[in-house]
Every structure is written in C-alpha cells, then in structure tokens.
N, C-alpha and C positions, 0 to 999 in steps of 0.2 A: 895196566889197570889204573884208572883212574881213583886220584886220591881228593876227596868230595873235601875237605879241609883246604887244600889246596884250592877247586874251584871256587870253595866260598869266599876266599883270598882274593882270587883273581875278582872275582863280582864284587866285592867291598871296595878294590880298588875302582874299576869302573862306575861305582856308585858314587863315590868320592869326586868323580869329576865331573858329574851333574851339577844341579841347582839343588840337589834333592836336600833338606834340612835334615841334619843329624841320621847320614848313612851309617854309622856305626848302631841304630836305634834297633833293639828286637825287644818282642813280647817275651817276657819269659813266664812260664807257666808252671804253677807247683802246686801241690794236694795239702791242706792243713789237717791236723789230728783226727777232725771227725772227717775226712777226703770231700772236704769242700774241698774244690777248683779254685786258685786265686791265677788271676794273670793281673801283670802290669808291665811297664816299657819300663828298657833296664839301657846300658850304652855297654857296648864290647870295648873293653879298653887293652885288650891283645889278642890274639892269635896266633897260634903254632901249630906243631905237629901233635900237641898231647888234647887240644882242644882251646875253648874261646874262656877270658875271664873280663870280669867286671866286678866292679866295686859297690860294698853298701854296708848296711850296720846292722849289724849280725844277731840285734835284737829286734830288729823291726821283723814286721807277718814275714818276708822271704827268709829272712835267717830262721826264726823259727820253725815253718814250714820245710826250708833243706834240713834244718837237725833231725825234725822228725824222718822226712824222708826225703833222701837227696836226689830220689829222681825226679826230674825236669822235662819241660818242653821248651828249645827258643824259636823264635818264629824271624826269621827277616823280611821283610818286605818291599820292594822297591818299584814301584807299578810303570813308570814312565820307560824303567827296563825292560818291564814283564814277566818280573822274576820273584823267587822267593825261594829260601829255603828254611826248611823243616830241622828239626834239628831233637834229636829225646838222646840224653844218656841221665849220669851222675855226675852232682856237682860235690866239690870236697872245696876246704879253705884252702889255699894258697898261703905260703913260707909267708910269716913273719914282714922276712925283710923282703920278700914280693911287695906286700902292702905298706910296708913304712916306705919303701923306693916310689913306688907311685904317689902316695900321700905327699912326699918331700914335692913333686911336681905341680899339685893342688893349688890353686887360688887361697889368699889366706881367708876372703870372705867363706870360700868353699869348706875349711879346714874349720872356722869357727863354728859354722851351722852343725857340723858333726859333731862339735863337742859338747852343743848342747841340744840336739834331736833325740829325743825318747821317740823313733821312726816307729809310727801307728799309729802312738799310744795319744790319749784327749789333750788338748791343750783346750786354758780356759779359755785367752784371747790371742787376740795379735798383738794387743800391749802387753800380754807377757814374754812373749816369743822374743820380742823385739829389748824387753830389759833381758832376758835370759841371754840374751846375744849381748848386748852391752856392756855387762858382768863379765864373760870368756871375752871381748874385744880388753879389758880392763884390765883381766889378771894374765892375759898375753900378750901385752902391750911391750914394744921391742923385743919379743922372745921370738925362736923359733917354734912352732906350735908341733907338740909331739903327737903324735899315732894315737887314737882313742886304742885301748883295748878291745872295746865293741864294735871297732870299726877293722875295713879287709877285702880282702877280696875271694873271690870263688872262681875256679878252673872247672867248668864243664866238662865232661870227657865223656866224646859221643860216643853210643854205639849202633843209634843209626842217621843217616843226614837222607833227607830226600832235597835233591833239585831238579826244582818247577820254572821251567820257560814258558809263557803263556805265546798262543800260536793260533791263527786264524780258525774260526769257524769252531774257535774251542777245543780247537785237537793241539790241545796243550803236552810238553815233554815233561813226563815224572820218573828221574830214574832215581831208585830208591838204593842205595848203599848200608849194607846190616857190618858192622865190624864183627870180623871173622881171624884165628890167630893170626895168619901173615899179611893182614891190610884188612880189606874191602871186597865183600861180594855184591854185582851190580843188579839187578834185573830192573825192566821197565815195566811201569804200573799203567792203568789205563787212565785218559785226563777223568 
C-alpha cells in the first residue's frame, strides 16, 4: 500500500530540483468563527510520518481560525510537474521546543519582524512598522533573540491526501487516500 505522505516526499523532492520558486509553498485553507473560508500561502518546514508543519504567530486570522477549528485544507502545487496535492486533516501546535529549535535556525531580521508582528491586525504606517522594528533591533542588540510566546508552529495530521498527475487530453490521475486504522485506503476518483 502506498503511503501518500511518503509520495508527497518523494514530489517535494523532485520539486526541489526545478527552477520552481519556493517548492515547499501550499495554500493553506481554514474556516473563521462565522465559516468564512480564509486561504493564504504558508511554507512546509518539515515532514514525516505524523504529517507536514510550518510556522507562524498563533494570533494572526490562521491561529485563530485553527483554535477555533483546527480542520484544514493544504494545497501544493507544482504545474511544470503537473502535479498537486490535496491535503484536509487537523492541525494541533507542535512541542515547545519543536518551535524554539526551528526559531533558533531563523534569520535574525526573520526573528525581529516576529517580535514585533500583531499578524492581521491594522498598522497605521510603514514608519511605524519600521520604528517598531528599530526598538526589538535595540533591545536585542548582541542578544540571542528568544521564542515569542505567540509564535510556533503546527503539525497537520492528514486524514485524507488526494494525488493529482495532470495527463493529456485531461484524463488526469486522482488517487484519493482516506486514513483508515492501519494506513491508507486508495481508490481512484474520476479527473
């Protein structure tokens, strides 16, 4: 049985050695309080056997949208491959020191914008953006910059993955995988 976590491994690699900009890129998609739709491009910064995670600040619209309700859509896309896969489970946060170990790898311009990102929320200008960063460059000046609180990452955990091979004359491959207790059941959908 094929384990669709696994091929989406194998495609992220092949994706990787394109020209393609930012392969690790999916849409991720999630329902706010009133089940508005929100999607926006998110970067996978691992993968395993438990599912994909990535990083962001856990008060901006996506963290509040997983609190409310942590099921998800992510979408990858890769067109020059003619590929894409589908992706819906539950996202949950990730340990602690998951996200303070990734943050330690962080750029420290990367690391400042976090500590000072109200992610959503109005800002009045770019000139205060730009002193509000100033201020965190200032009071972290030779320091190692610590973990926001508000900041982390999320572990998706599928339960179901469809992959999409796109194929002449539009008779495209959709084999849809439902997590079932001991793996994966396959069937193929129609393109």
């Amino acid at each position: 049985m094929i384990d669709p976590l696994q091929t989406l491994g194998q495609w992220y690699n092949d994706a990787k050695t394109t020209s393609l900009p930012n392969p690790n890129a999916f849409v991720l998609s999630t329902t706010d309080s009133s089940g508005v739709p929100r999607a926006r491009v998110v970067l996978m910064k691992s993968l395993g056997p438990e599912g994909l995670v990535f990083y962001t600040n856990y008060e901006s619209q996506k963290g509040r949208n997983l609190a409310h309700d942590p099921r998800c859509s992510a979408l990858f896309f890769w067109d020059s491959l003619h590929r894409q896969v589908h992706i819906i489970g539950q996202a949950e946060k990730t340990s602690r020191a998951d996200s303070e170990g990734y943050w330690a790898t962080r750029p420290r311009a990367s690391q400042l914008s976090q500590w000072i990102s109200k992610q959503s929320e109005t800002v009045a200008s770019r000139e205060q953006l730009e002193e509000e960063y100033r201020i965190a460059d200032e009071r972290y000046r030779n320091q190692i910059i610590p973990c926001p609180p508000h900041w982390g990452g999320y572990l998706i955990r599928p339960t179901y993955v469809e992959l999409w091979t796109g194929r002449d004359g539009r008779l495209h491959d959709r084999l849809a995988y439902h997590k079932v207790e001991n793996g994966w059941r396959e069937t193929r959908l129609y393109p």
